[in-house]
C-alpha positions in Angstrom: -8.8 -7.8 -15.2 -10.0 -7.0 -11.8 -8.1 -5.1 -9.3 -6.9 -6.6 -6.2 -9.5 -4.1 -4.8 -12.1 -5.4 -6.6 -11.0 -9.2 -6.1 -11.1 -7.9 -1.9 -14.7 -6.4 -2.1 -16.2 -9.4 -4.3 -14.7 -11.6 -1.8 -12.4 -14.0 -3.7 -10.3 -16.4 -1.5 -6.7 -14.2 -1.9 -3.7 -16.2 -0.7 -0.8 -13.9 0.7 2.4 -14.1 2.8 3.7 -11.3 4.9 7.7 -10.4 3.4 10.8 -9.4 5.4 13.6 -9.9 3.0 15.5 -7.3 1.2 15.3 -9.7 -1.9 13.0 -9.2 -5.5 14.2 -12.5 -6.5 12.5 -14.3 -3.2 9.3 -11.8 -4.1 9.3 -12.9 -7.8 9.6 -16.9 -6.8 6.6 -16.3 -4.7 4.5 -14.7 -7.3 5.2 -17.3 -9.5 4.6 -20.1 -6.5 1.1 -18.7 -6.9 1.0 -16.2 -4.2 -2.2 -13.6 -5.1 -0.6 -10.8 -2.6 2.3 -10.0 -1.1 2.4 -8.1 2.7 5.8 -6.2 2.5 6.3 -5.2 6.2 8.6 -1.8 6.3 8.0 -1.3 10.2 9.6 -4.2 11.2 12.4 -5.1 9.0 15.3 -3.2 7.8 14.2 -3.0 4.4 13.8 0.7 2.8 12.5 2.6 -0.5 14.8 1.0 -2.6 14.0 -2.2 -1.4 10.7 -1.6 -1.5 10.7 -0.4 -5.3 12.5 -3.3 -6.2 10.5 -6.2 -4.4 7.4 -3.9 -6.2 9.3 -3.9 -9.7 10.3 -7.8 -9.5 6.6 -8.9 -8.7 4.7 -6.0 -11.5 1.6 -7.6 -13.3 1.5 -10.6 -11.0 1.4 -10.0 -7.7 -0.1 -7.1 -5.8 1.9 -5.8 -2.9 0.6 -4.2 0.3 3.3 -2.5 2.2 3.1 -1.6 5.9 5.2 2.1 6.3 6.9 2.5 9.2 4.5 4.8 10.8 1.3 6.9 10.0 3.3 9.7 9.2 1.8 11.7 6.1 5.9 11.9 4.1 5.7 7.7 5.1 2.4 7.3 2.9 3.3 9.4 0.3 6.4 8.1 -0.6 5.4 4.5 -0.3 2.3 5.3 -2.6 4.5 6.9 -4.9 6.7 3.6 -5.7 3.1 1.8 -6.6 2.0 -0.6 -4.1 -1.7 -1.9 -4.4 -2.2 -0.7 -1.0 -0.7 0.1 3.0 -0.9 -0.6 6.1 -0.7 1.9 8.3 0.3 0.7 12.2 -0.4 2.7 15.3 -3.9 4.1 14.7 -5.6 5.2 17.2 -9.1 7.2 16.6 -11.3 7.7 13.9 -9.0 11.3 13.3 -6.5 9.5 12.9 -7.8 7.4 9.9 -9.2 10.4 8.6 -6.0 11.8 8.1 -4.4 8.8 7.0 -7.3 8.7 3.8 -6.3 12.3 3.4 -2.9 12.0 2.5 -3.3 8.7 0.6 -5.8 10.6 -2.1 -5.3 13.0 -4.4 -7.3 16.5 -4.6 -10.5 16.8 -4.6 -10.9 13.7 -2.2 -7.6 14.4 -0.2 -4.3 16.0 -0.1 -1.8 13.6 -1.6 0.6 15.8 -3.8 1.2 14.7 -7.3 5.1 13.5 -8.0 6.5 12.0 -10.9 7.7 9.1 -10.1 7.3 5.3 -10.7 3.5 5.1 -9.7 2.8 7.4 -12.2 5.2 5.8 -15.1 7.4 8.6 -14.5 5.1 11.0 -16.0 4.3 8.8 -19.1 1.1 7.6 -17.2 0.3 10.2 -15.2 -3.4 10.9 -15.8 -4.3 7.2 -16.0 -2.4 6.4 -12.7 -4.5 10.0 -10.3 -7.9 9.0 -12.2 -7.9 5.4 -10.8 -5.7 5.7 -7.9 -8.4 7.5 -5.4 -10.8 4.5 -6.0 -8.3 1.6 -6.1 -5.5 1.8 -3.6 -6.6 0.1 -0.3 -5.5 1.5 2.4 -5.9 -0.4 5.8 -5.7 1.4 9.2 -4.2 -1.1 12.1 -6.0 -0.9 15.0 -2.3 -2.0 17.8 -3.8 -0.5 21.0 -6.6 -0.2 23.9 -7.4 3.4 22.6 -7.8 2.3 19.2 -10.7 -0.2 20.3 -11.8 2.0 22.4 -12.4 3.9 20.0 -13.6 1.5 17.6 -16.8 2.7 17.3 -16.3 6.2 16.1 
């Protein structure tokens, strides 16, 4: 089965809906409405990690989340990688630094600096190795471009 960053790059028609709620029962129903993605918005909405986890847990196998972090703070990315989205968004970016930072702490070593904790990306240490040697190549991460210095910047 491809991954949802595969299904991106070979340019499938993907059908998502951004989500606000602090509910995995309104995630699941969407999966199973036929949804291919879910847009989990954590910057703003009051929903948190546990939330998060949950909405991830309630969709697994069906529907691939993306979830926007609060900000492009390196402990932001981390953690939200480390409950097992497909991807993130990350708001406020503003330069092509900025970005390169942003890859930097969503990849593990050699390609970055993401630290390795066992949690429920990772199966909780049961699927460790399997989880680090595809995770480099298939999280998406997607930098969002909010402000005048970020266009102008666009071409760096």
């Amino acid at each position: 089965m491809d991954t949802f960053r595969q299904r991106l790059k070979q340019r499938d028609l993907l059908i998502g809906t951004l989500f606000t709620l602090p509910s995995p029962e309104i995630a699941e129903i969407l999966s199973e409405a036929g949804f291919d993605w879910l847009w989990v918005d954590m910057e703003h909405t009051l929903l948190d990690m546990q939330n998060v986890q949950r909405i991830l847990q309630a969709v697994e196998g069906k529907c691939p989340c993306i979830v926007r972090v609060p900000s492009n703070d390196e402990v932001w990315i981390k953690k939200v990688l480390d409950i097992g989205p497909a991807g993130i968004i990350v708001p406020h970016v503003n330069s092509a630094e900025e970005v390169q930072k942003i890859l930097q702490f969503s990849k593990y070593p050699p390609e970055g600096t993401r630290s390795a904790g066992i949690s429920r990306a990772q199966g909780y240490g049961m699927k460790f190795q399997a989880y680090v040697n595809h995770a480099n190549k298939d999280i998406i991460v997607i930098p969002q471009i909010e402000h005048i210095d970020a266009v102008d910047n666009i071409e760096s």
